[in-house]
N, C-alpha and C positions, 0 to 999 in steps of 0.2 A: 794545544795541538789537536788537531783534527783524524780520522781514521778516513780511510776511502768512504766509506760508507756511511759517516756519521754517527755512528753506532756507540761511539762514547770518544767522548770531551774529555781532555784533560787540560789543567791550568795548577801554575807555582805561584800561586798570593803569599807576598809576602809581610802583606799588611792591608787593610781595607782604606777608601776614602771616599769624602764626600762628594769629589769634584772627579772631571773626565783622568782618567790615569797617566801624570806622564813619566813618571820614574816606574823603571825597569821591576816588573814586581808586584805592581802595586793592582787591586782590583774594586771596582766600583759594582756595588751592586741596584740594579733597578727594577723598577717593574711599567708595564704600559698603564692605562688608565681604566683605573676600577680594580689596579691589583688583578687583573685578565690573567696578565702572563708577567714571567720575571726573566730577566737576563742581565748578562753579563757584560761590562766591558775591559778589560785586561791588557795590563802593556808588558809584552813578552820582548825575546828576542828581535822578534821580525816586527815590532811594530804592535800598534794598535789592534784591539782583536776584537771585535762584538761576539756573542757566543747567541744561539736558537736561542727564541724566544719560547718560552716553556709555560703551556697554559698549567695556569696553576691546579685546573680542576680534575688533570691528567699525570699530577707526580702522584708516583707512587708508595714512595721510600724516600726519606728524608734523614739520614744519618750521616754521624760522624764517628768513622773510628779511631781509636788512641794509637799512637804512634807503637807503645811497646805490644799491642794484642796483635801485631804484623810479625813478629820476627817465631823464626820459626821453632816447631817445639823437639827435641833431638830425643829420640826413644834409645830406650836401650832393654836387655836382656840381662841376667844372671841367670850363672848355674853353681850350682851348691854340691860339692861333692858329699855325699851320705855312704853309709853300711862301712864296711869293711876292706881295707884296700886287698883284692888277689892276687897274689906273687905270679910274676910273670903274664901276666893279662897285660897287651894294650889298651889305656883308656884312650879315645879319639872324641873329639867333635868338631863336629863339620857349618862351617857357618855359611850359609848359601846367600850370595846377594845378587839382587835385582836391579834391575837399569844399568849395569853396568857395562862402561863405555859409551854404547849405543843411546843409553836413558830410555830402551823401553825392556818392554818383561820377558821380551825374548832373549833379552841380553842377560846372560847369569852365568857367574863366576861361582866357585867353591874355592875355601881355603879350611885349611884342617889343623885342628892342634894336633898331637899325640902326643902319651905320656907312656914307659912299660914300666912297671912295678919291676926293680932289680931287689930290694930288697924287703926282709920278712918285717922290719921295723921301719916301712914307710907307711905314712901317715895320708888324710885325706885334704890336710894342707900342702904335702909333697906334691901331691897327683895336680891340686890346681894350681900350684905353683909351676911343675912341668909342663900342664897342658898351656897358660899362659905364655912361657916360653917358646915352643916349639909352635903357637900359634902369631907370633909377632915376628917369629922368622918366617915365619913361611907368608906374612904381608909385605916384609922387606920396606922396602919405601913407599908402598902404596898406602892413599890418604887415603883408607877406604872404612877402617874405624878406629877406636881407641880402646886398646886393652888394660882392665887394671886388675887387680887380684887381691883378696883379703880374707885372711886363715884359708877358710874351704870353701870362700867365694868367690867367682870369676864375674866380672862386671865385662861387657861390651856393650858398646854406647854408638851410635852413628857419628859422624863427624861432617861439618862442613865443608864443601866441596870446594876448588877452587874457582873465584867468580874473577869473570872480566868481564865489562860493562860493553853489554854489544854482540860480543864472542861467546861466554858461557855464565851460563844462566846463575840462580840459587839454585844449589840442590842438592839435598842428601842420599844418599844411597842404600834402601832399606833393605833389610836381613834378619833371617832367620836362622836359629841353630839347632841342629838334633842332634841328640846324641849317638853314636857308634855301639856296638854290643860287644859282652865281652862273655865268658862261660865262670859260670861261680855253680859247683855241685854238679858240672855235668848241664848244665841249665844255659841257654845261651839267652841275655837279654840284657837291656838298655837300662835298666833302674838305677844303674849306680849313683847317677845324680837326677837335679828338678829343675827343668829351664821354667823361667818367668818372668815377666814382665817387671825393668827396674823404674827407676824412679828417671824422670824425662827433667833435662834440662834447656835452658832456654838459650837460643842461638841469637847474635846481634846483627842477625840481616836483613832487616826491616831496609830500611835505608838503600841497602841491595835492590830491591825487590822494586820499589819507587823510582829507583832510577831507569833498572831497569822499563820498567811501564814508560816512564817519558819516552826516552830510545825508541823504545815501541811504536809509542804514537808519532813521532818526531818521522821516524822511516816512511814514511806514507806520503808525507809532503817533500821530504827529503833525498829521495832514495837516487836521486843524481846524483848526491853529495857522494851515496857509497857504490858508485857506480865500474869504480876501482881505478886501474890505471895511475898515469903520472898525477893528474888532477883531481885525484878523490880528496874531497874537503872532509873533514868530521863536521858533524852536527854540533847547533851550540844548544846546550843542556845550561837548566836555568837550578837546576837541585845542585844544592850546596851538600856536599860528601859530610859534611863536618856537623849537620842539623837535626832537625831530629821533625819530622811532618806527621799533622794529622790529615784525614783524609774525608773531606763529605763527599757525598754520596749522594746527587740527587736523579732516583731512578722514574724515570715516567714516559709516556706513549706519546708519539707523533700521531694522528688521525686527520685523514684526509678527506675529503667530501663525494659527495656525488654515490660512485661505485667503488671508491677507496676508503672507504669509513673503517677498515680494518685498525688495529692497534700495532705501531710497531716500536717494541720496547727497544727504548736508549739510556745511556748515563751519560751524565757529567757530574765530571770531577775535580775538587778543586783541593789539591793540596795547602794546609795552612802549617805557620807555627803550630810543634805541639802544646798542647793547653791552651791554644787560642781560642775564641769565643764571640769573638765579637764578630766577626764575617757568619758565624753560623745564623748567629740573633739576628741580623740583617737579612737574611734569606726566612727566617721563620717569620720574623716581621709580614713579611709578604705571604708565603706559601700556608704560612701555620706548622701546627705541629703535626705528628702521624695520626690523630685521632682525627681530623680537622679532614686529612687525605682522607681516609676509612671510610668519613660520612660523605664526602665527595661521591667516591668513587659508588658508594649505597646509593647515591643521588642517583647517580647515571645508571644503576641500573634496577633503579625503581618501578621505570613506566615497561621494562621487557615483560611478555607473558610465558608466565608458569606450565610447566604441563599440569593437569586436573589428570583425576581417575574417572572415568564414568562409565556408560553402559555401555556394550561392543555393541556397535550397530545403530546404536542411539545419533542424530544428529546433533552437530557441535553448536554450541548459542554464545549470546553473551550476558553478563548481569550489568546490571545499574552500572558499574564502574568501568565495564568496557572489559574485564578479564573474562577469559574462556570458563565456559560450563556448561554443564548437560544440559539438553532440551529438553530431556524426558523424552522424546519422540523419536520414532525412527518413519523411516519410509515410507512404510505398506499401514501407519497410522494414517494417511490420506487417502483420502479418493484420487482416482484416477483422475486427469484431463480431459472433457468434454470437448 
């Protein structure tokens, strides 16, 4: 799949081969002559696909990430009730979330527990067991996090959001909690308990996220398809929901000639089985590794000149090698014009 702009390639290999691709899947990797440049040729939905030919001496980043370092990482908070519980004090905390609804930071909801100490023999496992309580009522049906609660510890976790492929994205919903103040000796303050940072677990939406990006790119050639009405076709998507992809990543510059010599940074991407290998070594084959890029890219900018320090006023010269340096000389060291 292509972007308007070319700005990044995506492609679903489903296995590498040696010859032109003609099952659905399949990709062939090449390069022009002297190993110049490398490309691709892909047989997608629509057919047969050549991808830019990528001068090798212009990648920049040559990686592959593991399928499970994609899915997302879910934080969460705990509050620890501490000291002494006081009779008749409301404890509250208030958990403030961001993007909510809208998905940006203007959009922010509050939801609140509260607990009141009714009696002299409640404990500081009652209080976060109350504040627990009247904090999951007050979320009702909203997936907006998960509450759990242990002795005098309160755990809130993010949770993952509802995704439709197309329609709503991956995305969690983050949050903060503060505490409420209560009066203990005449003293009004927040200390009763200690918010911190819990232990983060890991979400299985990787796979989310990759579809996502196809759709993405798919929209761009596509976007007849979703152009609504009686006739709106869906897009055909080549990721299998049920697999599990890694992803190279080959990041490098298009540079043009003349008065276009500028660098304009693209990727391509080529989704593989995860733990595949052999479509990578195929590409490194050609490209090399990132140390191989480094001294490339050192190549090209070898012969650029340096600024030098030298005298103000001094004219600019050059040494034996053609780099700039001082003359030692300035202006008013010459005679005049006769």
């Amino acid at each position: 799949m292509f972007t308007t702009n070319q700005v990044r390639q995506l492609y679903v290999a489903n296995a590498l081969v040696d010859a032109t691709p003609t099952t659905e899947g399949n990709l062939q990797v090449l390069a022009t002559a002297g190993n110049k440049e490398v490309y691709f040729l892909h047989m997608g939905k629509g057919g047969l696909v050549h991808s830019d030919l990528i001068p090798v001496k212009l990648v920049r980043q040559l990686v592959q990430t593991p399928f499970a370092k994609m899915n997302t990482k879910l934080k969460s908070k705990t509050v620890t009730i501490t000291g002494t519980p006081q009779l008749g004090q409301t404890y509250d905390l208030k958990v403030i979330f961001r993007n909510y609804i809208g998905m940006g930071d203007e959009d922010t909801t509050v939801r609140i527990g509260a607990y009141t100490v009714k009696s002299a023999s409640a404990t500081v496992n009652d209080i976060a067991a109350g504040l627990k309580a009247s904090l999951e009522a007050n979320l009702g049906n909203e997936n907006l996090c998960a509450v759990t609660v242990s002795g005098a510890v309160i755990t809130i976790k993010e949770v993952e959001q509802p995704w439709e492929l197309g329609k709503f994205p991956v995305a969690v919903i983050p949050f903060e909690v503060v505490l409420g103040t209560i009066v203990q000796n005449g003293i009004t303050h927040n200390e009763w308990g200690t918010v911190a940072n819990g232990a983060e677990t890991t979400a299985n939406d990787a796979i989310k996220k990759l579809a996502d990006l196809e759709w993405f790119c798919l929209g761009d050639r596509a976007s007849q398809e979703r152009c609504g009405g009686p006739y709106a076709l869906e897009s055909k998507t080549m990721i299998n929901m049920a697999s599990q992809y890694d992803v190279i990543t080959i990041h490098y510059a298009f540079q043009g000639e003349g008065v276009s010599v500028q660098f304009s940074e693209k990727d391509l991407q080529i989704l593989v089985p995860a733990g595949n290998t052999t479509i990578m070594a195929a590409i490194k084959a050609i490209v090399g590794t990132d140390e191989n890029q480094s001294a490339a890219i050192a190549a090209l900018q070898s012969g650029k000149q340096d600024k030098i320090t030298g005298t103000s006023g001094n004219l600019a010269g050059f040494d034996n090698d053609g780099n700039l340096a001082d003359s030692g000389s300035k202006p008013a060291d010459f005679a005049p014009a006769t």
